[in-house]
C-alpha positions, 0 to 999 in steps of 0.5 A, a space after each residue: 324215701 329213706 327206707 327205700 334208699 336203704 333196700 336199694 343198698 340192700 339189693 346193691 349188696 346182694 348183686 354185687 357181682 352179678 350186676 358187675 358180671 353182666 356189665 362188664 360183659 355187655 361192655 366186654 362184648 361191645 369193645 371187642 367189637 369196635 377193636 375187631 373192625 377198627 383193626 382188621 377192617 381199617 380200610 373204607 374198602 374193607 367196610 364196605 365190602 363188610 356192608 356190601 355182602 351184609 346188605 346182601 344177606 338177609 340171615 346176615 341182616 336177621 341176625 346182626 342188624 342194619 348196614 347204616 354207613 362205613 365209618 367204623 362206628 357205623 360198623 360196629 353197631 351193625 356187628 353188635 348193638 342187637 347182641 348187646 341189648 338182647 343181653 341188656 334186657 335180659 340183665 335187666 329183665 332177670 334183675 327185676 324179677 329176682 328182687 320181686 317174685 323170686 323174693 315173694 316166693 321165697 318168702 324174703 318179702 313177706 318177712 320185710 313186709 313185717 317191718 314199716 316198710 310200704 307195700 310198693 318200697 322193695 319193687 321202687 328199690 329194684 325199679 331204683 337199681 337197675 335204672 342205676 346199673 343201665 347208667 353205668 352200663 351207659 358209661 362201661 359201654 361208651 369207655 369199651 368204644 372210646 378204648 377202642 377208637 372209636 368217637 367219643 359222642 357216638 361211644 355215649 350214644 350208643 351206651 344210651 341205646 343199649 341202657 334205653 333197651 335195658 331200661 325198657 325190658 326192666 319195667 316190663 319185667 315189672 309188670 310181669 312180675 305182678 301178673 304172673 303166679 310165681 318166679 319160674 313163669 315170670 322169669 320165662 314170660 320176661 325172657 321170652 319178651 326179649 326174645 321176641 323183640 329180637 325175632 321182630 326186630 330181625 324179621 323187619 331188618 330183613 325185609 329192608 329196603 337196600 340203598 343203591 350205595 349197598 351200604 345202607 338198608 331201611 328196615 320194613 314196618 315190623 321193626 318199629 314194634 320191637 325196642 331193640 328195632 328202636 334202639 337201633 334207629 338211634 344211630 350214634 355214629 350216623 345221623 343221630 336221632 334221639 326221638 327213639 331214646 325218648 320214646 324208649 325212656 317214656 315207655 319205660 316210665 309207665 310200664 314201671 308207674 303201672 307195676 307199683 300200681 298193680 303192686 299197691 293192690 296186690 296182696 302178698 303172693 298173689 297174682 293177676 293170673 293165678 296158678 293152677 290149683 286143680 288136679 286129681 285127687 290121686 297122682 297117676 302111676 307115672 308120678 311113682 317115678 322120677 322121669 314122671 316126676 320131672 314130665 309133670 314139672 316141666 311139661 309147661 315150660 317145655 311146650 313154651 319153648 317149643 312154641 316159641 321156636 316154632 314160631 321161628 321156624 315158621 316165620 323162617 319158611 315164610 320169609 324164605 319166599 319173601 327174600 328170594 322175591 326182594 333180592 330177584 327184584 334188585 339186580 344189583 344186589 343179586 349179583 353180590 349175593 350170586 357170589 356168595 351162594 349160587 342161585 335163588 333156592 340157596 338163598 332161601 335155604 341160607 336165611 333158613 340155616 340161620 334161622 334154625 341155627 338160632 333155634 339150636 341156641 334156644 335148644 340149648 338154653 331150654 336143656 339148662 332151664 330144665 336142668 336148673 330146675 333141680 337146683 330150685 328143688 335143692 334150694 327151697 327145700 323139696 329134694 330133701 323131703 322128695 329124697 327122705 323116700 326110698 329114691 336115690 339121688 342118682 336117680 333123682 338127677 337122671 329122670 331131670 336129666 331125661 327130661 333135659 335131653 328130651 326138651 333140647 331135641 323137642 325144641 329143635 325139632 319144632 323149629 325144622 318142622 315148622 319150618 319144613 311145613 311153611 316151606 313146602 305149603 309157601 313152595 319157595 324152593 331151596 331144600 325139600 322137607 325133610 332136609 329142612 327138618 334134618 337141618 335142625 335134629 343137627 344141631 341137637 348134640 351140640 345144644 346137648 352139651 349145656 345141660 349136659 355141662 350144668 348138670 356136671 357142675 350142678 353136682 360138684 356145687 349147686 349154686 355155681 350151676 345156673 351162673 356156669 350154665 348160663 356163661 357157658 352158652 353166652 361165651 359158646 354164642 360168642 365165639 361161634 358168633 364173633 370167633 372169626 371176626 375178632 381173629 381168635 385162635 381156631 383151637 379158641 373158636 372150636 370150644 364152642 360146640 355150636 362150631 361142630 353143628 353142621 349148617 344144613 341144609 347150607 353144609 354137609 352133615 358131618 357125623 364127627 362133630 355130631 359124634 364128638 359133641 354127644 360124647 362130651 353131653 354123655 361124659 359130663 352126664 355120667 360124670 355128674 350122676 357118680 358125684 351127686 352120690 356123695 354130695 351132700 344136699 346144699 340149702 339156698 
């Protein structure tokens, strides 16, 4: 047990910062909610006008949660929880994977395994990590509440639901680690686990049932198959019910007895599902070429990220229906949701501008793995052999770049087409096909930023690019999220270039933000293809 005590330390260590980076954001996050309702939604009449419209909207229930209640606490758990263990489980998820198969890939683990250390010490020391970092999740998380007013048991309980999501995804991770080939795959397999959890979660929330009172919803079967769908049923503030903490927790345990298992019988580099290793004996003329190059590396990931969300896009046309016929059915809530948006065919148009505005979040998250991918190359020593040839480094930056751009509008674009396709075969009315379609292209400058804005700051220093990248969008997603509700500055909420997409098909499209959003992505491009010139190569 010592030495395992010892790579916990270790693994401490190496993380330090990041582990308080995610923390205090996760915390961060949740205290700003509770402040933000406990102050401008002080009165019982503000909330449950607040609750009122949310159980009338369904893109309002996919996206934040369940209306369970009017207290302040209840409120804000329906404004955050989703939020806070989607990033939960990331932390989670990406701390596992990082500590096992990035290692194992790197070759860290092989020179540890050199020692007398067994084979299973570093995956129970990363296993021992993260269920230390979700305990003090536990407490950031509770003290944000307790700060901002809200009662102390309900502060803990609510830290507990968002650690139990965290710690579930971490075993899952774990067990994805030994299945899949490398870091890369894995890392996507994990996050598109969360992910999915999330899509589950809000698909059943919209199809909830609304209470008379409209300020309670009981969510449909499909969110008892998501963790975050289970976490949520926790209810701090309400009537607690501490069975989903316990099943929760009881999953977790064996998905993470099950990884040091496969870990106990996997030998060193292996995987459960191996890679690829055919292909022709000579490369294609495309391969002669960096935009080739970077298409060959990438096409993978690329159609990962379409499928995924294509498959928002279609359960966005096929709830579309779904929800129209729900609200037709309730009278009451009809008529709330009457006064919002006019008409049955514009609340399906405005569950699908939701829906596609998250694809235009996961365009964005696409176009900054792709960029990323030269930071990999740069780190584990590729790019100097690939650049020891006759290709200049501007030209190595531009064809990743190319395929960056293509990914982000690819991905976009396959969100509106399924959406579109579902749409007109479901007929649920709202907008036609190709308005749906446009929907989603509108969102493409602004998700264009974020590769943009990595690959500028992948020039100045690599390793600042994936932790600058990938805060950029968490902080864009916040402020065009929760900009308004906290009371930020306009000026503050209009750095978020998801601020500047036009809400088709609910909006106007509006070609100024479109135009100034592309040309903040080709500045930071062009800016950053003049600096990697002089920059020298950085190692790991």
């Amino acid at each position: 047990m010592a030495p395992v005590l010892r790579l916990v330390l270790l693994q401490a260590r190496r993380d330090r910062g990041i582990l308080t980076a995610w923390i205090l954001g996760i915390a961060g996050l949740g205290y700003a909610a509770a402040v933000a309702i406990t102050t401008q939604f002080a009165e019982d009449s503000d909330r449950t006008a607040l609750m009122a419209l949310a159980a009338a909207s369904p893109a309002f229930l996919f996206l934040r949660g369940l209306p369970d209640g009017i207290s302040s606490g209840a409120v804000t758990i329906f404004q955050g929880y989703s939020f806070t263990a989607v990033l939960a489980g990331l932390m989670g998820s990406f701390l596992v994977i990082r500590h096992s198969r990035a290692d194992e890939d790197q070759g860290r683990l092989e020179l540890l395994g050199s020692t007398a250390v067994a084979r299973t010490a570093p995956l129970q020391a990363t296993l021992l990590l993260g269920t230390g970092a979700n305990a003090v999740l536990v407490l950031a998380v509770a003290g944000g509440f307790i700060a901002a007013g809200l009662p102390a048991t309900g502060s803990f309980l609510a830290g507990l639901a968002v650690a139990a999501v965290g710690l579930f995804f971490m075993a899952a991770a774990a067990l994805v680690a030994q299945v899949m080939p490398s870091a890369r795959t894995a890392n996507g397999t994990a996050a598109a686990l969360v992910g999915a959890a999330y899509v589950v979660r809000g698909a059943g929330d919209a199809l909830g049932t609304v209470g008379p009172s409209l300020v309670h919803v009981a969510p449909a079967w499909p969110s008892l198959l998501s963790p975050i769908g289970w976490g949520q049923r926790v209810r701090p503030f309400t009537d607690t019910d501490l069975l989903p903490l316990l099943v929760l927790g009881g999953i977790a345990a064996v998905l993470a007895a099950a990884a040091v298992a496969l870990r106990s019988r996997r030998d060193m580099g292996a995987s459960y599902i191996p890679a690829s290793d055919s292909g022709p004996a000579r490369a294609g003329a495309t391969l002669a070429t960096m935009p080739g190059l970077a298409w060959r590396l990438q096409r993978g990931s690329l159609a990962s990220w379409c499928f995924t969300t294509g498959v928002l896009g279609a359960i966005a046309g096929g709830l579309g229906p779904v929800v129209r016929d729900a609200l037709a059915a309730n009278p009451t809530l009809l008529e709330v949701m009457s006064r919002l948006v006019p008409g049955n065919a514009a609340v399906v148009d405005l569950f699908t501008t939701a829906m596609l505005g998250i694809a235009g979040i996961l365009a964005g998250a696409a176009g900054i793995q792709a960029v990323l991918r030269l930071r990999a190359e740069e780190a584990e020593g590729r790019a100097e052999l690939l650049l020891a040839v006759p290709v200049s480094r501007a030209r190595w930056l531009a064809g990743t770049l190319a395929v960056a751009a293509m990914t982000t509008a690819a991905v976009a674009a396959a969100a509106g087409a399924a959406a579109a396709i579902v749409l007109t075969i479901t007929q649920a009315g709202g907008s036609g096909p190709g308005e749906v379609f446009a929907a989603a292209l509108a969102h493409i400058p602004a998700a264009l930023v974020f590769p943009a804005v990595t690959v500028l700051v992948f020039a100045f220093a690599s390793r600042w690019a994936g932790p600058v990248g990938w805060s950029a969008l968490a902080a864009a997603l916040v402020l065009g999220q929760f900009g308004e509700l906290l009371g930020l500055p306009v000026w503050l909420q209009d750095l978020s270039p998801f601020r500047h997409s036009s809400a088709m098909p609910v909006e106007a499209f509006d070609p100024a933000g479109a135009l100034l959003m592309g040309a903040v992505a080709v500045a930071a491009a062009a800016v950053a293809l003049r600096i990697i010139r002089t920059r020298d190569l950085a190692g790991a």
